[in-house]
C-alpha positions as CSV (number, residue, x, y, z in Angstrom):
1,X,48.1,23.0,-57.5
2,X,47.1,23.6,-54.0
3,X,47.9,26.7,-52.0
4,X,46.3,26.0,-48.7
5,X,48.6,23.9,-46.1
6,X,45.3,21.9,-45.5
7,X,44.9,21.1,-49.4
8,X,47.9,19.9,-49.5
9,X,48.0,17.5,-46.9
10,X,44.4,16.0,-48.2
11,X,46.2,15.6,-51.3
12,X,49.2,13.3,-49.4
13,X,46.9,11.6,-47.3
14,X,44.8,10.3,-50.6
15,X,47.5,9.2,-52.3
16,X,48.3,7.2,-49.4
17,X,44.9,6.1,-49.2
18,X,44.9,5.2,-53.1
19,X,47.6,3.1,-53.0
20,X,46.6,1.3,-50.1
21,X,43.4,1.0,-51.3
22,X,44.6,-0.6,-54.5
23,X,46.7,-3.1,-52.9
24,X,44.0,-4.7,-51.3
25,X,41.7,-4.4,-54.2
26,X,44.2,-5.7,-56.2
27,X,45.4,-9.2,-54.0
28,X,41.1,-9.8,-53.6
29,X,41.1,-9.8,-56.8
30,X,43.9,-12.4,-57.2
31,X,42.0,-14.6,-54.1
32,X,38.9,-14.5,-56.0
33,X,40.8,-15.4,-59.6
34,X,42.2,-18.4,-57.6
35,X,39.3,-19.7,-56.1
36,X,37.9,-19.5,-59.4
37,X,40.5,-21.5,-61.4
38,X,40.8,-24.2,-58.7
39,X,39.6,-27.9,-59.3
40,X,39.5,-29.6,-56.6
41,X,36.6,-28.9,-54.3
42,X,38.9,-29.5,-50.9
43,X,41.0,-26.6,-52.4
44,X,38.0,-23.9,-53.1
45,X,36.2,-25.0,-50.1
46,X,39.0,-23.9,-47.8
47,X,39.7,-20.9,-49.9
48,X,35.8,-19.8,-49.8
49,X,35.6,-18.7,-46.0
50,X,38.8,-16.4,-46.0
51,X,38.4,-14.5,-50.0
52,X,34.4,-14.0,-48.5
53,X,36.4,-12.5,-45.7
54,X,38.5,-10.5,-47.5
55,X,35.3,-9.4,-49.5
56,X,33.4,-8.4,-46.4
57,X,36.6,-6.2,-45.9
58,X,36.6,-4.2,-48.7
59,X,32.6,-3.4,-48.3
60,X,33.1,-2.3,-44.8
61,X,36.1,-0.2,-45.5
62,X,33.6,1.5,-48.9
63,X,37.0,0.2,-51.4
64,X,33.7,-2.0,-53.4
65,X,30.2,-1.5,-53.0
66,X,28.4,-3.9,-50.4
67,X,25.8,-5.1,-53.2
68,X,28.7,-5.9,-55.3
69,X,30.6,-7.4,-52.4
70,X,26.9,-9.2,-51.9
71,X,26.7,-10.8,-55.7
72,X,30.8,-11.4,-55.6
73,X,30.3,-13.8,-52.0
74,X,26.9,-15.6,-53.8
75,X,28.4,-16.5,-57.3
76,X,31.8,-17.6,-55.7
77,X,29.6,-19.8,-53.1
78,X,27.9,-21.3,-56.4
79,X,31.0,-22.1,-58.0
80,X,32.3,-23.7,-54.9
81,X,29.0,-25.7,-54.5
82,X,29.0,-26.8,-58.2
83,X,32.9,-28.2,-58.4
């Protein structure tokens, strides 16, 4: 357990940071699975430009990598232009 006042506020501040940064992780992840299961191409079409945005979020805030947040943008932009 920490000992130093300083260690123990870096220990409350990333917890904060953890949860926070599993929330949004975690409702990208839901956009993406959304996009993914929907059939119509109206639907992912309009869904595209805001979960790319939500991507481009998570690179620039180092929650996922930006190579991953790269191949994640390209594949779902396939999907979208094979439906």
């Amino acid at each position: 357990m920490a000992n130093h006042k300083s260690a123990k506020k870096r220990i409350r501040q990333t917890e904060t940071s953890r949860v926070h940064n599993k929330y949004y992780a975690k409702s990208t992840r839901n956009a993406i699975k959304t996009l993914r299961l929907s059939d119509s191409k109206d639907e992912a079409s309009a869904l595209l430009p805001k979960v790319s945005s939500m991507i481009d979020k998570l690179a620039k805030t180092n929650i996922i990598h930006k190579n991953k947040a790269a191949n994640l943008k390209s594949s779902l932009t396939k999907h979208v232009n094979a439906l």
